[in-house]
C-alpha positions as CSV (number, residue, x, y, z in Angstrom):
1,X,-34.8,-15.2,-53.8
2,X,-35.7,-18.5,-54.4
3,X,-34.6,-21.9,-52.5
4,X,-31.8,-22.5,-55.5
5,X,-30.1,-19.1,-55.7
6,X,-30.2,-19.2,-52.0
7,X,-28.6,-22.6,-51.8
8,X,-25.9,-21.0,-53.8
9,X,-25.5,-18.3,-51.7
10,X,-24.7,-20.2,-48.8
11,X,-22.1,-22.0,-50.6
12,X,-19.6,-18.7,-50.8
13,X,-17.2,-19.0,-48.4
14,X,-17.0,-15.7,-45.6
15,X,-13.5,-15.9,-45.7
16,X,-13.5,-15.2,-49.2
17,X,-15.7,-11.8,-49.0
18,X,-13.6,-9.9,-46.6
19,X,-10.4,-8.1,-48.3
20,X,-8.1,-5.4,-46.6
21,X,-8.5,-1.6,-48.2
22,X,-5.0,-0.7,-48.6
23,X,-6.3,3.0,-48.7
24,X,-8.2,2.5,-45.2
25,X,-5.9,0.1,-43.6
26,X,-8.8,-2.2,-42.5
27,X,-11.2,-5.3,-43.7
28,X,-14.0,-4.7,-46.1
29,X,-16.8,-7.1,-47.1
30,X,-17.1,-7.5,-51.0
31,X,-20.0,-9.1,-52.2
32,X,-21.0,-10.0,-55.9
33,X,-22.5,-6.7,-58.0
34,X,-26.0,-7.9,-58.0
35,X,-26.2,-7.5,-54.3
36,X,-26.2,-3.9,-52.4
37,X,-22.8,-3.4,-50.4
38,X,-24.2,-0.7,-48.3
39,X,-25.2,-2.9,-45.3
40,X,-21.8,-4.0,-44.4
41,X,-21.3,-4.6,-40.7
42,X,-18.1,-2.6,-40.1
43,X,-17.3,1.1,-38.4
44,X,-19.1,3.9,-39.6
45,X,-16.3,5.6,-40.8
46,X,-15.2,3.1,-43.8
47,X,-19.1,3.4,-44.7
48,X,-19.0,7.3,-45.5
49,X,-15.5,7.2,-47.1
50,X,-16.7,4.6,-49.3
51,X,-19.9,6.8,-49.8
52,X,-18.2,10.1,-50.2
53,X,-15.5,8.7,-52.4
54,X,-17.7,6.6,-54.8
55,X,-17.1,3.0,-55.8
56,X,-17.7,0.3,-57.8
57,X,-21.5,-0.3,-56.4
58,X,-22.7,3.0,-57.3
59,X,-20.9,3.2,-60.8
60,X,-19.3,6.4,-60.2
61,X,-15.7,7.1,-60.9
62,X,-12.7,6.9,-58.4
63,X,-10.7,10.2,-57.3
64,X,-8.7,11.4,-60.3
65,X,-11.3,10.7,-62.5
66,X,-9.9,6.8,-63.3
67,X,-13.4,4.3,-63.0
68,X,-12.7,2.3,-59.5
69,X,-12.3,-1.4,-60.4
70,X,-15.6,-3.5,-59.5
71,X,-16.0,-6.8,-57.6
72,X,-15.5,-9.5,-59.8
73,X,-18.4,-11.3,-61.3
74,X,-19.4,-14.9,-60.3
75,X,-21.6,-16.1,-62.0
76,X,-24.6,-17.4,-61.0
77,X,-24.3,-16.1,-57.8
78,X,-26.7,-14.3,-55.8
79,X,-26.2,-13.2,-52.3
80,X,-28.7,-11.2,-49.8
81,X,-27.8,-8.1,-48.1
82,X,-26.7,-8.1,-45.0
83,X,-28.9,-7.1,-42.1
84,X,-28.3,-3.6,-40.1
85,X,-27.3,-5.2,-36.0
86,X,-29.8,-3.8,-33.8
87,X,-29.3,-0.5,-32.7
88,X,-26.2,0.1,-35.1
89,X,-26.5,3.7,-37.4
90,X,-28.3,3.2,-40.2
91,X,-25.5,3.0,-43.7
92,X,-26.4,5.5,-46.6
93,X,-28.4,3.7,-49.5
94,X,-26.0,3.6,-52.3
95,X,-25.9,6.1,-54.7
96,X,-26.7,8.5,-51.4
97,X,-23.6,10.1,-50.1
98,X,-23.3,10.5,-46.7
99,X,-24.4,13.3,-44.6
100,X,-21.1,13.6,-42.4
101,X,-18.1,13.3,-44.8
102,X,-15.1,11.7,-42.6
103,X,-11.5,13.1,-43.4
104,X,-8.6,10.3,-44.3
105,X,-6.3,9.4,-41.6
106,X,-3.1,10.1,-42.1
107,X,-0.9,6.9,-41.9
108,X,0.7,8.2,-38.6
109,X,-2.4,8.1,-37.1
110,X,-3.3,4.7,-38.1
111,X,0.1,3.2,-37.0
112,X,-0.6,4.9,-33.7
113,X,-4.1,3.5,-33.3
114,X,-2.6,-0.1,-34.3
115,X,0.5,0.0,-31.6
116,X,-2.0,1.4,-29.2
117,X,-4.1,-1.2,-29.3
118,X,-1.5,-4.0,-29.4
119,X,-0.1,-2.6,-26.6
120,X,-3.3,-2.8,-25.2
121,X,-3.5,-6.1,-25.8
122,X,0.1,-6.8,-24.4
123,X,-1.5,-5.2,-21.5
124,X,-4.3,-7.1,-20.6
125,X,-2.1,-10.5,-21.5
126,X,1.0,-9.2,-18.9
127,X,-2.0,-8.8,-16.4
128,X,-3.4,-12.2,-16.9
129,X,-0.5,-13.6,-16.5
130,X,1.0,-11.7,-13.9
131,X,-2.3,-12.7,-11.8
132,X,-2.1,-17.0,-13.1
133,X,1.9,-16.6,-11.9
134,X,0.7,-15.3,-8.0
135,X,-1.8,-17.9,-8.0
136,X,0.9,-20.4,-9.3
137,X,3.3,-18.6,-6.0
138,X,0.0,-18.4,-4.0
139,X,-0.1,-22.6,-4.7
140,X,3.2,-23.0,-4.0
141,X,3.5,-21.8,-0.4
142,X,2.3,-24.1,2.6
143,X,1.0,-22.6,5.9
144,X,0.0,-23.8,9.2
145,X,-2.3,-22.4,12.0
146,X,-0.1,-20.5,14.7
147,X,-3.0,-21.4,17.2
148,X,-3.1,-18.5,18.6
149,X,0.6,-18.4,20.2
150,X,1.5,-15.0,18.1
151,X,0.2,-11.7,18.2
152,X,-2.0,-11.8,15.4
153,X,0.0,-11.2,12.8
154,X,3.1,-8.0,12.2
155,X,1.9,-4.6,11.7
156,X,3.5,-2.3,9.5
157,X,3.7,0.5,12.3
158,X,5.3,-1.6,15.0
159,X,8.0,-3.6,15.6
160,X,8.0,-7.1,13.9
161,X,9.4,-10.1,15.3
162,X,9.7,-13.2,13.3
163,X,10.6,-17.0,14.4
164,X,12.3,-18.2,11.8
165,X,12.9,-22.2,12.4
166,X,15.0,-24.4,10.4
167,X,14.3,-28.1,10.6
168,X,16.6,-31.3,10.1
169,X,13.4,-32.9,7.8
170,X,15.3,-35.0,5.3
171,X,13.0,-34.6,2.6
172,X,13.7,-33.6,-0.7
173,X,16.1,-35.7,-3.2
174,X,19.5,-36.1,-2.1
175,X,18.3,-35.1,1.4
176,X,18.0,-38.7,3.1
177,X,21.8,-39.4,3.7
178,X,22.3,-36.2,6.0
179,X,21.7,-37.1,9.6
180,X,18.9,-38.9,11.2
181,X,16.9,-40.3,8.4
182,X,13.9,-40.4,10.4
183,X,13.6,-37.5,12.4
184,X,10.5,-36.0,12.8
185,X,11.9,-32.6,11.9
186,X,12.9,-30.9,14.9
187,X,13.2,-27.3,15.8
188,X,17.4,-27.7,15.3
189,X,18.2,-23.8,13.7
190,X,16.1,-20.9,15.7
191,X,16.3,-17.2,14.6
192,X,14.0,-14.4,16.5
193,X,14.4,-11.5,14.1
194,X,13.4,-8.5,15.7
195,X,12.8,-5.6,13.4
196,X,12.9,-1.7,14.6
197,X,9.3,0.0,14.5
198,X,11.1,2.6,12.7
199,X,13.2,-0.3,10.4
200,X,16.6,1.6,11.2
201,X,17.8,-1.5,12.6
202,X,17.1,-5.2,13.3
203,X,18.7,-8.2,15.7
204,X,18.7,-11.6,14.6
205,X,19.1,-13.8,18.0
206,X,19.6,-17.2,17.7
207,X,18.7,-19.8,20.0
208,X,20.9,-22.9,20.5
209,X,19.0,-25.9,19.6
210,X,20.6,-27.7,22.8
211,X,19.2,-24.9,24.8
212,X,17.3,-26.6,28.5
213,X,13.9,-25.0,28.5
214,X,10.4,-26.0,29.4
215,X,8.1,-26.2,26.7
216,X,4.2,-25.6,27.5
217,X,1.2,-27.2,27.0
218,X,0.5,-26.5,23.1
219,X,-2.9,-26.6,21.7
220,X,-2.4,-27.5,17.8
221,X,-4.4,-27.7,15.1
222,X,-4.7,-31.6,13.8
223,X,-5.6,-32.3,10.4
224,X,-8.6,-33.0,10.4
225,X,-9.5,-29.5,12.1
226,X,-9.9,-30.8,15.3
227,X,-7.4,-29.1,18.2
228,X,-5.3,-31.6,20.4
229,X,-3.7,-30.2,23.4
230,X,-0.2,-31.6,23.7
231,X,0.7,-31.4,27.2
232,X,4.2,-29.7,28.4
233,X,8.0,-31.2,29.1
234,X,10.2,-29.7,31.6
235,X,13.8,-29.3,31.7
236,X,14.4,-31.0,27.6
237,X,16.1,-29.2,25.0
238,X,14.3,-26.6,22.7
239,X,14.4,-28.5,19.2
240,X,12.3,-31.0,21.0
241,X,9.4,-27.7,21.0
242,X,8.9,-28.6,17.1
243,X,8.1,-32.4,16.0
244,X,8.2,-33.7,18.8
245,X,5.0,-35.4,20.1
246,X,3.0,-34.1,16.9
247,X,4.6,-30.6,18.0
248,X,4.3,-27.6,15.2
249,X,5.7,-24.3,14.3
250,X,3.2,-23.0,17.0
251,X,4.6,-24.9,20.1
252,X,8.2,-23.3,19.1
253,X,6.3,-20.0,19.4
254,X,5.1,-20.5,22.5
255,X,8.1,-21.9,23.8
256,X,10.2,-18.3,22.4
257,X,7.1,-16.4,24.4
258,X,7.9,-18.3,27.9
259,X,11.8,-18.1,27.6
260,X,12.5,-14.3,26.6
261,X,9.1,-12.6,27.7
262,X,8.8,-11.7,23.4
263,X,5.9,-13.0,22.1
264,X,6.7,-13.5,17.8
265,X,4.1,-11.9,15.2
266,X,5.0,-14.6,13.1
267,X,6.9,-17.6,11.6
268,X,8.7,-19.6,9.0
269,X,9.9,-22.9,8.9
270,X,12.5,-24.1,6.2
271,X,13.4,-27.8,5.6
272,X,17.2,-29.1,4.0
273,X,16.0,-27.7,0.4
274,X,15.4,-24.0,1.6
275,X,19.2,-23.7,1.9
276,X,20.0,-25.4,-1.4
277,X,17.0,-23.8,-3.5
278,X,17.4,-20.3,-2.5
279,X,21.4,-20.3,-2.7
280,X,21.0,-21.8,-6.2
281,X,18.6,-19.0,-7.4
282,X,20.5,-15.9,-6.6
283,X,23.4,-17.9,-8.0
284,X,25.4,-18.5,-4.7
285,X,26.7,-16.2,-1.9
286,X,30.7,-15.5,-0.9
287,X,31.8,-17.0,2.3
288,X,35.1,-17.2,3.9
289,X,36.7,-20.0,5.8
290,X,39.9,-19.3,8.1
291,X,41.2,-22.6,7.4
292,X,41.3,-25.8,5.3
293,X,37.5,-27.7,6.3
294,X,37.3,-31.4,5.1
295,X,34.3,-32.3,7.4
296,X,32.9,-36.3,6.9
297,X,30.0,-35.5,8.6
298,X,28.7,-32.7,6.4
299,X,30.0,-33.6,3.4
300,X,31.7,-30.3,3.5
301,X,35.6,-29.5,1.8
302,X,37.0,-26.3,1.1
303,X,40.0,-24.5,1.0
304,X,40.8,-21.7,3.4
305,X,39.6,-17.8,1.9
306,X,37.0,-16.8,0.2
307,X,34.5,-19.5,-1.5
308,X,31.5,-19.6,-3.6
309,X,28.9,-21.7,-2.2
310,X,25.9,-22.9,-3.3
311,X,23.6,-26.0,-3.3
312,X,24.7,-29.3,-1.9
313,X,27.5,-27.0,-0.8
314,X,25.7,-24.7,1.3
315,X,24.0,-26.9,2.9
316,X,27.0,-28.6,4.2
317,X,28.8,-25.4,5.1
318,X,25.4,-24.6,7.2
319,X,25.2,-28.2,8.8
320,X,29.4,-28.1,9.8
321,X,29.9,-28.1,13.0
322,X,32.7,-30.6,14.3
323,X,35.5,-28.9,12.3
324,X,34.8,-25.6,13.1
325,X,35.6,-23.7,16.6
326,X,34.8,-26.1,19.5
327,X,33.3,-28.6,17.2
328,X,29.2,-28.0,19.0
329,X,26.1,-26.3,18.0
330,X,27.7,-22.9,18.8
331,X,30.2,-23.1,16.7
332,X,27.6,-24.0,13.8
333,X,25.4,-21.1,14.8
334,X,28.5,-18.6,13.9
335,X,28.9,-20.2,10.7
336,X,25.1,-20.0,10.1
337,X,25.3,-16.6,10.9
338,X,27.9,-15.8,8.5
339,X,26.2,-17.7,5.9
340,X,22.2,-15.7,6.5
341,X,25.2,-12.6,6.2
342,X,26.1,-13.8,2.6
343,X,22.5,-14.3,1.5
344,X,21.2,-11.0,2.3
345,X,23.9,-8.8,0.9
346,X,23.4,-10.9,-2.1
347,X,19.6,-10.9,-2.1
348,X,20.5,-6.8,-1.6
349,X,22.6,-6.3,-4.4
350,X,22.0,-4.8,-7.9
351,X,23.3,-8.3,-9.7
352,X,20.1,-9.7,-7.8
353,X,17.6,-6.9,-7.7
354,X,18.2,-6.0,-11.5
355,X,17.6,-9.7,-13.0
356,X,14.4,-10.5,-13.4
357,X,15.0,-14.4,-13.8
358,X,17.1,-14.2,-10.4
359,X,13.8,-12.9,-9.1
360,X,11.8,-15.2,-10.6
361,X,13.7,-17.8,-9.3
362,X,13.9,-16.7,-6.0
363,X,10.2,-16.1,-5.4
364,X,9.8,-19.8,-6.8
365,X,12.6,-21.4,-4.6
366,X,11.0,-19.2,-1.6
367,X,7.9,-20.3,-2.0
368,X,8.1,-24.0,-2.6
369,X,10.8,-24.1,0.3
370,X,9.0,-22.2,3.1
371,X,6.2,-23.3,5.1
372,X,4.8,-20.3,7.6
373,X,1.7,-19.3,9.4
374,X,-2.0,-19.0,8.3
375,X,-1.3,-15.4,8.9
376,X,1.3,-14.8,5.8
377,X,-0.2,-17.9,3.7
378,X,-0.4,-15.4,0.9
379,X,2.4,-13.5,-1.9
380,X,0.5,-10.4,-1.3
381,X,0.7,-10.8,2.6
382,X,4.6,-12.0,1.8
383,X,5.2,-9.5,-0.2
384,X,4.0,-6.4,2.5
385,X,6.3,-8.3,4.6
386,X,8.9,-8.2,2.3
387,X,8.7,-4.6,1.6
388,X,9.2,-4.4,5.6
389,X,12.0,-6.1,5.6
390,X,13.6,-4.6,2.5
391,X,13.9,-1.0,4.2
392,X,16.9,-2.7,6.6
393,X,20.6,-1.7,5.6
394,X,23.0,-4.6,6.0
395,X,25.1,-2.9,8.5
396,X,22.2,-2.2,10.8
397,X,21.2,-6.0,11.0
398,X,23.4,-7.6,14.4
399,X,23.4,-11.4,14.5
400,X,23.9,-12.9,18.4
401,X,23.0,-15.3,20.5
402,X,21.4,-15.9,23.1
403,X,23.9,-16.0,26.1
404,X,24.2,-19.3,28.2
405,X,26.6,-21.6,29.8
406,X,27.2,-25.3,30.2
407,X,24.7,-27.2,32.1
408,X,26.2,-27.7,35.4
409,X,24.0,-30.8,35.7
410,X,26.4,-32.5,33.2
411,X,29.5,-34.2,34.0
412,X,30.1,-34.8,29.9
413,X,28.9,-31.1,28.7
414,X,25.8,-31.8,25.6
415,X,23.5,-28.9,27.0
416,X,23.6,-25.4,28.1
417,X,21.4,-23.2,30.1
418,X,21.0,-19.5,30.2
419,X,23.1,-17.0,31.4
420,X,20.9,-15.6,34.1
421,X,22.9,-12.7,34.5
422,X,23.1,-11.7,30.7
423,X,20.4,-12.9,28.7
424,X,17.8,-11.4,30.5
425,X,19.1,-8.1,29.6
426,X,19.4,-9.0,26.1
427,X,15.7,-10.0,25.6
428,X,15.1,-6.5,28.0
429,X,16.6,-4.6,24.6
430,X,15.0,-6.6,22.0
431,X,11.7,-5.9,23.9
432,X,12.4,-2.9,24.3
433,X,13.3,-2.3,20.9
434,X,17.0,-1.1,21.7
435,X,19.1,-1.3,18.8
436,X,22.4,-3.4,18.7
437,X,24.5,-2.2,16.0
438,X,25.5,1.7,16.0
439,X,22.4,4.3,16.8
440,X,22.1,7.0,14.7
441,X,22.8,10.4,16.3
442,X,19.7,11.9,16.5
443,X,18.3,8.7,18.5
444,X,21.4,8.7,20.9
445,X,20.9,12.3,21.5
446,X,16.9,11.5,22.4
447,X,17.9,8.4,24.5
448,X,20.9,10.5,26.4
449,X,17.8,13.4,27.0
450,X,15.7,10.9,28.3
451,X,18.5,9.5,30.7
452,X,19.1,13.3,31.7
453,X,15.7,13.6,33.5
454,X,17.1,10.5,35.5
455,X,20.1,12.9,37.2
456,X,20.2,15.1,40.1
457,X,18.2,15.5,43.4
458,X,15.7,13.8,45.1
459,X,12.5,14.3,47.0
460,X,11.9,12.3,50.2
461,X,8.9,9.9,49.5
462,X,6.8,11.6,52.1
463,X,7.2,15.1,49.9
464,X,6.2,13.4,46.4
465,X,2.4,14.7,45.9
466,X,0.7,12.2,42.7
467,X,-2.3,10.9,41.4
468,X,-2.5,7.6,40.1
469,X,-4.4,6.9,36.6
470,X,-5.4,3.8,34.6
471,X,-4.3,3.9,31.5
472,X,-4.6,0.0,29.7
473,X,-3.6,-1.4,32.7
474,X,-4.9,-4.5,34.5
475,X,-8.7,-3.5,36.3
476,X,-7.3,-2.6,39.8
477,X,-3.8,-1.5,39.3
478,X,-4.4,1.9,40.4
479,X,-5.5,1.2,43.4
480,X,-3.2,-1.5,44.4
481,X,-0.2,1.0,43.3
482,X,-1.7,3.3,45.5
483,X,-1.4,1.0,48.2
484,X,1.6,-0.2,47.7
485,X,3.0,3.5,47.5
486,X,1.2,4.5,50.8
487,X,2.2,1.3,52.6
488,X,5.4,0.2,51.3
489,X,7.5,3.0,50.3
490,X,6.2,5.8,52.5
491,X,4.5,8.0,49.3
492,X,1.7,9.2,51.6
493,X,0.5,12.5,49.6
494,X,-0.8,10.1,46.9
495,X,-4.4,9.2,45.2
496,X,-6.1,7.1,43.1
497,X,-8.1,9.3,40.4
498,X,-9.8,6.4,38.0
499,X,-9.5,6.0,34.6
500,X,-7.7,7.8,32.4
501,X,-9.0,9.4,29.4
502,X,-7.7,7.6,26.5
503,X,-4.9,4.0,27.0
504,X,-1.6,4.1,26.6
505,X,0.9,1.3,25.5
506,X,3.2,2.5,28.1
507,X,3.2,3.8,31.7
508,X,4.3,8.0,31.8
509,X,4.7,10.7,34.7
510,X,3.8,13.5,34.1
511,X,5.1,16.8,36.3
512,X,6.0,20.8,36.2
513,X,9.4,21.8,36.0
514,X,9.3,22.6,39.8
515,X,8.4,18.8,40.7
516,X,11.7,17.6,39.0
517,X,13.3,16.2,42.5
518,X,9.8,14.6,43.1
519,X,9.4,13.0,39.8
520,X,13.1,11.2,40.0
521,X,12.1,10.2,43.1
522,X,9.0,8.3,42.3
523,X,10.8,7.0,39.0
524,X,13.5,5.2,41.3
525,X,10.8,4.3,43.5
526,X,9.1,2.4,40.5
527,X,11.7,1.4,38.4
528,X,10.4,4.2,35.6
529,X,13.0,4.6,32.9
530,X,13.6,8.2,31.6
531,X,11.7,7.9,28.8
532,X,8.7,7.5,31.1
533,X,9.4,11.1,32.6
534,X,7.2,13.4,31.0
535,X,8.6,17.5,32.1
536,X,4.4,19.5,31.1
537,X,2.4,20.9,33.9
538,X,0.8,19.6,37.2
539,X,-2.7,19.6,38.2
540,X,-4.3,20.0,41.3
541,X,-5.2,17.2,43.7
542,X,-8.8,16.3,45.4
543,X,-7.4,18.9,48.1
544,X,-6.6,22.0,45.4
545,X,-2.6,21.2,46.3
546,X,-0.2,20.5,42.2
547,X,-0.2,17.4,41.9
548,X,2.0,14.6,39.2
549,X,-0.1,12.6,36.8
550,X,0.9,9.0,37.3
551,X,-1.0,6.9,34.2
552,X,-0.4,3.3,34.1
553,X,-0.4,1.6,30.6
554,X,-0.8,-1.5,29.0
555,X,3.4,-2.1,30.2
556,X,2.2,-1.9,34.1
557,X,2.8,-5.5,35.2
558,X,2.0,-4.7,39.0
559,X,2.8,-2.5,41.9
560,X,6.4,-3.3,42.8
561,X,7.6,-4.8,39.7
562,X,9.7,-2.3,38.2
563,X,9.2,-0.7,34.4
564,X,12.7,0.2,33.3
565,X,13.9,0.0,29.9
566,X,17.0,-0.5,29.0
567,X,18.6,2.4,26.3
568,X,21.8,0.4,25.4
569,X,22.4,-3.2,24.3
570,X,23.9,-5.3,26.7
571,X,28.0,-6.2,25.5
572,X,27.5,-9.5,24.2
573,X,29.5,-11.3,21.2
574,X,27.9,-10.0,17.9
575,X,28.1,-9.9,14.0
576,X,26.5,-7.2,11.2
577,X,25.8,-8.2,8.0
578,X,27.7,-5.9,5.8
579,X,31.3,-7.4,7.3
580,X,32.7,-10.6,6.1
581,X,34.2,-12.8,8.4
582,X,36.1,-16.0,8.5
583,X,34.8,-19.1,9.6
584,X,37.9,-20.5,12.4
């Protein structure tokens, strides 16, 4: 071909040379009759059906004996063949018909193979942008360090116990008029939400913002990277654990460690907009009110019964406080309570679970709205949180509070203190993981077993024959128990053995059914809960005389300090979720 013919070749337009076989459902390259069409860069298959069948390039005649129409003519024209792509079969010459004659597809087929590979295609663009929309979630959330004040992080075979903190920020638009304008955002709403290890059942316990406490010395993460120690406040309320002094999230954490003995796996802290955002996307939650409110504080004006609530609404219901019960902080934790009620059986139901924009929504609004700790900084860490979560029924979730009374300090009551005679027992049953709300039947009937080994006779201390193990215990317990025993309470026939085999999270005794009397006797000697009782076999002592297994675990906290556990919440004012109530 010479420089002119091939000038005009490259003139022909691509688009022009590829036309759709309406008998083969798929693009064919036509090229002027003085060039060979063999070489064509498509599947195999179209190839040898074009071979087999004859065309227009090999001058044959077309199935039912009618000539096949050739390419038309244009003049002047010439075009090259096209090359074979490396490694690609070799195409019959024309005029050759092909070695391995393909059978038509039957137009079932070839709708199949189109809607399979659209789908396909819908496939791989759902994926893509599944994965851009949990980067876009991913972006949205905000974390901070918990400094090492939590327990690493929840596990999904233990118990989980989450700080959840609301703040009085005012940011966010419409948010400035509420309250102090420029506070710092302190620690003013405080939830511990303890979740069963076997998520039958969870407790909610909130902490009264006016609470006295003494918050520690908090290391915290700065900016810049750096760790500031900010040093400790006695005897000042607990909102001041957050903001104050360049406080975080972590501080709060610590502070929730030194008052109930709990130390949280993790937290969340949720600004004004939290309330509005989230209400708005599962399109507001049913509360009731047991009387007319019109509160100028909050901003807050409803009728008495049932209301729909959401937005700038919620919020106020949440921040009411003066026009409901006494007019303080408790009075607003009930009616925060009520609301958190509302929002989860909402966030439960089908009308929220079934609509995918609700969803949507509410992963956007939780998100943006949330700010929690580097250990949950991510949807897919969120979301095996959520799942955890999810497995609760709303009955099963109690809301309290933690028990106190006014400050006696205070002639003009603004603070309160604990109830030292019942809130230690109530963080005793969240530690313990003792449920509030009803226990099922089968875990009554274990507890009420365990209390059983607790009843009847006892030895005399000098009779009660044990050797003492460590389990996970402090380096030394064993043998300070063992003096303790010998010295104390008169439980001479004792011995210190070592270490035990393998640890153990919690301290056991282990005896023969004939050491019953004995083993009740060292459990109320110790303070061992019946749960702690092990009824298996004895073992013989360094003199060849049975012998009870004492193994201290990771729970021993010293000899003396008693281990029991409590089985049954404490009777303290409480709230499920499932029930409504009216705000008074």
């Amino acid at each position: 071909m010479d420089a002119q013919s091939r000038g005009r070749a490259d003139n022909i337009d691509p688009a022009d040379q590829w036309v759709l076989n309406p008998d083969s459902g798929e693009y064919e390259l036509r090229l002027a009759p003085s060039a060979p069409q063999s070489a064509v860069p498509q599947p195999r298959r179209a190839a040898a059906r074009k071979a087999s069948g004859g065309d227009a390039a090999r001058g044959g005649t077309a199935r039912g004996g009618t000539a096949a129409p050739e390419a038309p003519e244009t003049p002047g024209r010439d075009v090259p063949p096209q090359r074979r792509r490396r490694g690609a079969p070799e195409e019959p010459a024309p005029g050759r018909r092909s070695r391995r004659p393909v059978k038509k597809k039957s137009k079932a087929k070839k709708v199949l193979l189109w809607t399979g590979g659209s789908m396909a295609f819908v496939l791989v663009a759902v994926s893509a942008a599944g994965y851009l929309y949990i980067q876009h979630l991913n972006h949205n959330i905000q974390s901070v360090s918990d400094d090492g004040a939590s327990t690493g992080g929840f596990s999904k075979d233990k118990a989980i116990n989450i700080l959840l903190i609301g703040t009085d920020k005012r940011t966010g638009k419409g948010n400035s008029s509420y309250g102090d304008k420029g506070s710092v955002g302190h620690a003013d709403t405080n939830i511990l939400l303890h979740v069963s290890k076997d998520r039958s059942n969870a407790t909610a316990l909130s902490i009264p913002r006016d609470l006295i406490v003494n918050v520690p010395d908090c290391p915290t993460t700065q900016d810049d990277g750096t760790t500031k120690d900010i040093p400790g406040t006695a005897n000042v309320r607990f909102n001041t654990s957050l903001g104050q002094d360049g406080r975080t999230a972590s501080c709060t954490m610590r502070t929730v460690t030194e008052l109930t003995g709990i130390t949280p796996d993790d937290f969340m802290v949720a600004d004004f907009n939290a309330v509005k955002t989230l209400t708005t996307a599962v399109g507001g939650v049913d509360v009731c009110l047991g009387k007319d409110i019109n509160d100028a504080d909050s901003h807050l004006n409803l009728k008495k019964g049932m209301q729909h609530i959401e937005g700038e609404t919620a919020l106020a219901f949440v921040r009411t406080r003066h026009s409901v019960g006494f007019g303080g902080d408790l009075s607003r934790i009930q009616l925060q309570q009520q609301f958190l009620s509302a929002l989860m059986r909402k966030l439960k139901s089908n009308s929220t679970l079934t609509d995918p924009t609700k969803m949507i929504d509410v992963a956007e609004a939780a998100t943006k709205a949330l700010t929690v700790d580097s250990k949950i900084d991510s949807i897919g860490k969120l979301k095996d949180l959520g799942l955890e979560l999810g497995k609760l029924n709303p009955k099963n979730l109690t809301f309290t509070t933690v028990p106190v009374v006014d400050n006696p300090a205070e002639k003009v009551h603004a603070t309160v203190v604990l109830n030292d005679t019942t809130a230690p027992q109530v963080f005793a049953a969240i530690k313990g993981d003792v449920s509030f709300s009803d226990v099922k039947k089968k875990e009554k009937a274990a507890k009420d077993a365990a209390a059983d080994r607790l009843k009847g006779t006892k030895s005399a201390a000098s009779e009660v024959r044990v050797r003492i193990l460590n389990g996970g215990a402090a380096a030394g317990s064993a043998q300070a128990t063992l003096s303790w025993l010998q010295n104390d309470e008169g439980v001479t026939k004792s011995e210190n053995a070592g270490n035990a085999p393998a640890t153990l999270s919690k301290t056991t005794l282990e005896y023969a059914p004939d050491q019953a009397a004995q083993a009740r006797r060292l459990a109320a000697v110790m303070g061992l809960s019946g749960s702690a009782l092990k009824p298996g076999k004895s073992v013989t002592n360094s003199q060849g005389l049975p012998t009870m297994t004492l193994t201290l675990g990771k729970d021993f906290k010293g000899a003396g300090v008693p281990l029991t556990t409590p089985t049954t919440a404490p009777d303290v004012q409480k709230s499920t979720a499932d029930k409504v109530e009216c705000a008074k």
